[in-house]
ZAMARGU-4260 file (C-alpha; in steps of 0.2 Angstrom, whole numbers, plus 5000, padded with zeros to 4 digits):
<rodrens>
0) 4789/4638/4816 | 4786/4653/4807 | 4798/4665/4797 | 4805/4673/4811 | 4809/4660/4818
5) 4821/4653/4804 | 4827/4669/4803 | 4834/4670/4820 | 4841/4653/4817 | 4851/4656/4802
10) 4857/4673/4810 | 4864/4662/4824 | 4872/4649/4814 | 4881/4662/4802 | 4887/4671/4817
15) 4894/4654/4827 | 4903/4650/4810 | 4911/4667/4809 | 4917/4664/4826 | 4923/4646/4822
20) 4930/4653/4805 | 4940/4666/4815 | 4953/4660/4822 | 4960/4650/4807 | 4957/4666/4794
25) 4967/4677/4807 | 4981/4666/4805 | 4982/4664/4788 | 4980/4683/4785 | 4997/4686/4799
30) 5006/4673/4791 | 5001/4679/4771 | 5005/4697/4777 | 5022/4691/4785 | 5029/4680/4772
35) 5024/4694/4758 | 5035/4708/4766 | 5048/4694/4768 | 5047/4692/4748 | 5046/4709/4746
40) 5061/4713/4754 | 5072/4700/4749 | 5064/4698/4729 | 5060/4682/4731 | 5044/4679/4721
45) 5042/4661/4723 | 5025/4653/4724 | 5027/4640/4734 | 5034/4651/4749 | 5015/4658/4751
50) 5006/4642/4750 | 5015/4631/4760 | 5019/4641/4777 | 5001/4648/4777 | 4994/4628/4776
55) 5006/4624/4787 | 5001/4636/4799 | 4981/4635/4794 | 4983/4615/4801 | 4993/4619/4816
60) 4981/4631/4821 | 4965/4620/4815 | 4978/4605/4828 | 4977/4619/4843 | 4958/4626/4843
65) 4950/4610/4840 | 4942/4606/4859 | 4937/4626/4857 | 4929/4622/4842 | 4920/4606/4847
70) 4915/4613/4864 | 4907/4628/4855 | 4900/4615/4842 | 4891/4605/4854 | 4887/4621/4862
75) 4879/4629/4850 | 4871/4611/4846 | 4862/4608/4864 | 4855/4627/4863 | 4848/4625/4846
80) 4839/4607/4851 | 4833/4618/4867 | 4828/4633/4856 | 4818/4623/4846 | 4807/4612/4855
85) 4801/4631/4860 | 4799/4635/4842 | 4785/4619/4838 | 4777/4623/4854
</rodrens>
């Protein structure tokens, strides 16, 4: 396996983990954006009202997406084993 080859690789697997990354950082983004103009509005500055509605959210969301996220997981899996037995050979 030359260079190229490990090249190709790691470019797959950074673009597969953006897409697996997306759907939580999405929802934290909304959720941190909402609950900000809430404080704004109102002048609430309390800590805690960031933290705990975007980990809230960040585990419902991880509950919801998980057989997306395991299917493209083994997905991504078999076509690497696949891939690779035509990169030694």
């Amino acid at each position: 396996m030359g260079p190229d080859q490990t090249v190709e690789i790691m470019r797959r697997l950074m673009t597969e983990a953006m897409i697996l990354s997306l759907p939580l950082l999405l929802s934290a983004c909304a959720v941190s954006l909402l609950v900000s103009l809430l404080q704004t509005l109102t002048g609430v500055q309390e800590q805690t009202l960031t933290a705990v509605p975007r980990l809230v959210t960040v585990f419902v969301v991880t509950m919801i997406s998980m057989p997306w996220t395991i299917h493209r997981l083994v997905s991504f899996t078999l076509r690497l084993l696949t891939d690779f037995r035509r990169y030694l050979g």
